[in-house]
C-alpha positions as CSV (number, residue, x, y, z in Angstrom):
1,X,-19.4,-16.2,33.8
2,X,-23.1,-15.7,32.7
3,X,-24.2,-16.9,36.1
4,X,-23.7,-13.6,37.6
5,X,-26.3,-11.3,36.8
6,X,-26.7,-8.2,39.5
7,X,-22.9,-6.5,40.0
8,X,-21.8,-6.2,36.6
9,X,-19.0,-3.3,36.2
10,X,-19.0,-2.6,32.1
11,X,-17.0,0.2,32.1
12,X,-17.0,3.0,29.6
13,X,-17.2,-0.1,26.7
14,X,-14.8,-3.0,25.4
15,X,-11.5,-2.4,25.4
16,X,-10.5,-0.4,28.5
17,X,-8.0,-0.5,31.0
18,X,-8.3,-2.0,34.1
19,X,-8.1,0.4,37.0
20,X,-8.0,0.1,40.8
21,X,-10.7,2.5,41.5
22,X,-13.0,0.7,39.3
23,X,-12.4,-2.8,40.7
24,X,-12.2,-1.6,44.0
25,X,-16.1,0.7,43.4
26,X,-17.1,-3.4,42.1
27,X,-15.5,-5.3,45.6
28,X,-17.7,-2.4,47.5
29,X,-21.0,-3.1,45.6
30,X,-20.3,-6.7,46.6
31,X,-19.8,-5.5,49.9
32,X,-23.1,-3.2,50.3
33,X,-25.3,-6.6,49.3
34,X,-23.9,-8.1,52.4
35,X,-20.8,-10.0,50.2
36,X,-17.5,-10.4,51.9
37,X,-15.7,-11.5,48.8
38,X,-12.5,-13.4,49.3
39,X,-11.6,-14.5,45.7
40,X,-10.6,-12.4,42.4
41,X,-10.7,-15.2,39.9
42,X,-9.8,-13.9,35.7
43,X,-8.1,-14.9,32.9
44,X,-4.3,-15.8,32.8
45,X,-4.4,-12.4,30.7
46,X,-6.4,-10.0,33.5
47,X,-4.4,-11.7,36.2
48,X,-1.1,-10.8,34.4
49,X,-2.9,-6.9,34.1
50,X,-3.6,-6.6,37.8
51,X,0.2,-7.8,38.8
52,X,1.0,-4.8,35.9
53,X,-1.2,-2.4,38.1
54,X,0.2,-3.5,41.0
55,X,3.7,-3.2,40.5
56,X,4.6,0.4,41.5
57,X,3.8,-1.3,45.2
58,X,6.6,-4.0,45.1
59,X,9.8,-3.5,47.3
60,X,13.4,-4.3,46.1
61,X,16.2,-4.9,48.6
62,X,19.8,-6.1,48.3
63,X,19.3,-9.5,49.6
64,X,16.4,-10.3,46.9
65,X,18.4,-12.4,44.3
66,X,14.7,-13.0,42.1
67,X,12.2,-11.1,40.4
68,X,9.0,-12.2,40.6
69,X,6.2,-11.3,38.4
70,X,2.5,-12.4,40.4
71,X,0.2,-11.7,42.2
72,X,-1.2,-14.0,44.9
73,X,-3.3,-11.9,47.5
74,X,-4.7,-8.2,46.7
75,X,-5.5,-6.1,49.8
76,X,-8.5,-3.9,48.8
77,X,-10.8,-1.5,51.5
78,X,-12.8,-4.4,52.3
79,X,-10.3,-7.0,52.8
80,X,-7.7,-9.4,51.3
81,X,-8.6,-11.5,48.2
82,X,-6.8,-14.4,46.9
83,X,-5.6,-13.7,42.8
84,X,-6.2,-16.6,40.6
85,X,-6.4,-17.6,36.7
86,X,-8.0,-19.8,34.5
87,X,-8.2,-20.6,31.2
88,X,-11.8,-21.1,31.0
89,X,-12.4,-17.7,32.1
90,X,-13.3,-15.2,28.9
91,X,-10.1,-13.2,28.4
92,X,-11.6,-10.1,28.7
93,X,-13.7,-10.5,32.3
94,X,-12.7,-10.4,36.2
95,X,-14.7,-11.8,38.7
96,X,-15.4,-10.8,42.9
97,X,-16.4,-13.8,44.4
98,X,-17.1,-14.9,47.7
99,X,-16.0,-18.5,47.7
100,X,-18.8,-20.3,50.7
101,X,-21.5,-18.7,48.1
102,X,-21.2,-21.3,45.9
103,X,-20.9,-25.1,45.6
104,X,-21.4,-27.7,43.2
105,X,-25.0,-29.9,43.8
106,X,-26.0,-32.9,43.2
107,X,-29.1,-33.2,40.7
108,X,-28.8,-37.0,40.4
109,X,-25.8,-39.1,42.6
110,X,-22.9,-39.6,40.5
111,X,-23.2,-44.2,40.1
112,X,-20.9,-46.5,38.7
113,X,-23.4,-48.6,36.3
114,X,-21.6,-51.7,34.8
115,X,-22.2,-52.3,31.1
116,X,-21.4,-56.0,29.1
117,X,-17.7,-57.0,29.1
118,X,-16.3,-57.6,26.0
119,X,-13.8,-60.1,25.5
120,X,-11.9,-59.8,29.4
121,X,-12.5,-56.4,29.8
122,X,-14.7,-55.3,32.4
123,X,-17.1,-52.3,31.6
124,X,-19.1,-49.5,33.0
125,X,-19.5,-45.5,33.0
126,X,-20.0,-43.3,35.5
127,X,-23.4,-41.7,35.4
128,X,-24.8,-38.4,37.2
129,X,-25.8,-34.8,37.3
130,X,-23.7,-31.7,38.4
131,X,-24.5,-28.1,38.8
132,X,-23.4,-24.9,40.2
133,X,-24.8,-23.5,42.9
134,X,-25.0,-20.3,43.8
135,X,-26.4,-19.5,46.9
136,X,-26.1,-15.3,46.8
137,X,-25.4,-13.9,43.8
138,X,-25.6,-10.7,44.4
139,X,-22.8,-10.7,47.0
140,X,-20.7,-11.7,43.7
141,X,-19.7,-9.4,41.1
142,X,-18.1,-9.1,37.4
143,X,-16.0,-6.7,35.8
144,X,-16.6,-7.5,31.5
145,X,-15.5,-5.6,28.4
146,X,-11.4,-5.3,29.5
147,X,-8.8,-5.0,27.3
148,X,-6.8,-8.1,26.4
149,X,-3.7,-6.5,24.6
């Protein structure tokens, strides 16, 4: 996640725990930069580490015949973000995002351009240019250096 460059929580170095207090300090310097994030998007292996720091809050009762293990929506001071992972998210980061801040443009209109059949097979590609956009990144933030063990 290279793209986001201003609220950048590193922690005491690699390695270390994930804490509430921490990701909660990042949400509010999202927050101060006039961010209302609404997304908490990590690894599969962070994702599983927040559900772990969250689990002293879960609530058993008698008529609960499953045990879940996730976590779908954290409730910080600033407001309820949606938990998600991703495999193509570096095992040892956690992003704060604010979801309307970013969108994928259009640098050149995604075509259908037909190429020379060969025998009765009709040909072509699809040809164009994608890019994230982000349209306030400080209002986004990143925690990097977690431990993945």
């Amino acid at each position: 996640m290279g793209f986001i460059t201003t609220n950048i929580s590193t922690g005491t170095g690699t390695g270390r725990a994930l804490t509430e207090a921490e990701l909660n300090s990042l949400i509010q310097d999202c927050y101060e930069n006039g961010g209302r994030p609404d997304w908490l998007l990590g690894s599969y292996t962070q994702v599983n580490k927040l559900a772990q720091l969250m689990s002293s809050d879960r609530t058993y009762n008698d008529g609960n015949k499953e045990f879940t293990s996730q976590m779908l929506v954290y409730s910080s001071p600033f407001g309820r973000l949606m938990v998600e992972g991703d495999s193509q998210v570096a095992d040892d980061e956690l992003a704060v995002l604010q979801k309307d801040m970013w969108a994928v443009a259009q640098l050149r209109p995604v075509a259908k351009k037909d190429t020379p059949e060969t025998a009765d097979a009709k040909n072509g590609v699809l040809i164009g240019e994608l890019t994230l956009e982000a349209r306030a990144e400080k209002m986004n933030g990143k925690m990097t250096g977690l431990a993945t063990a």
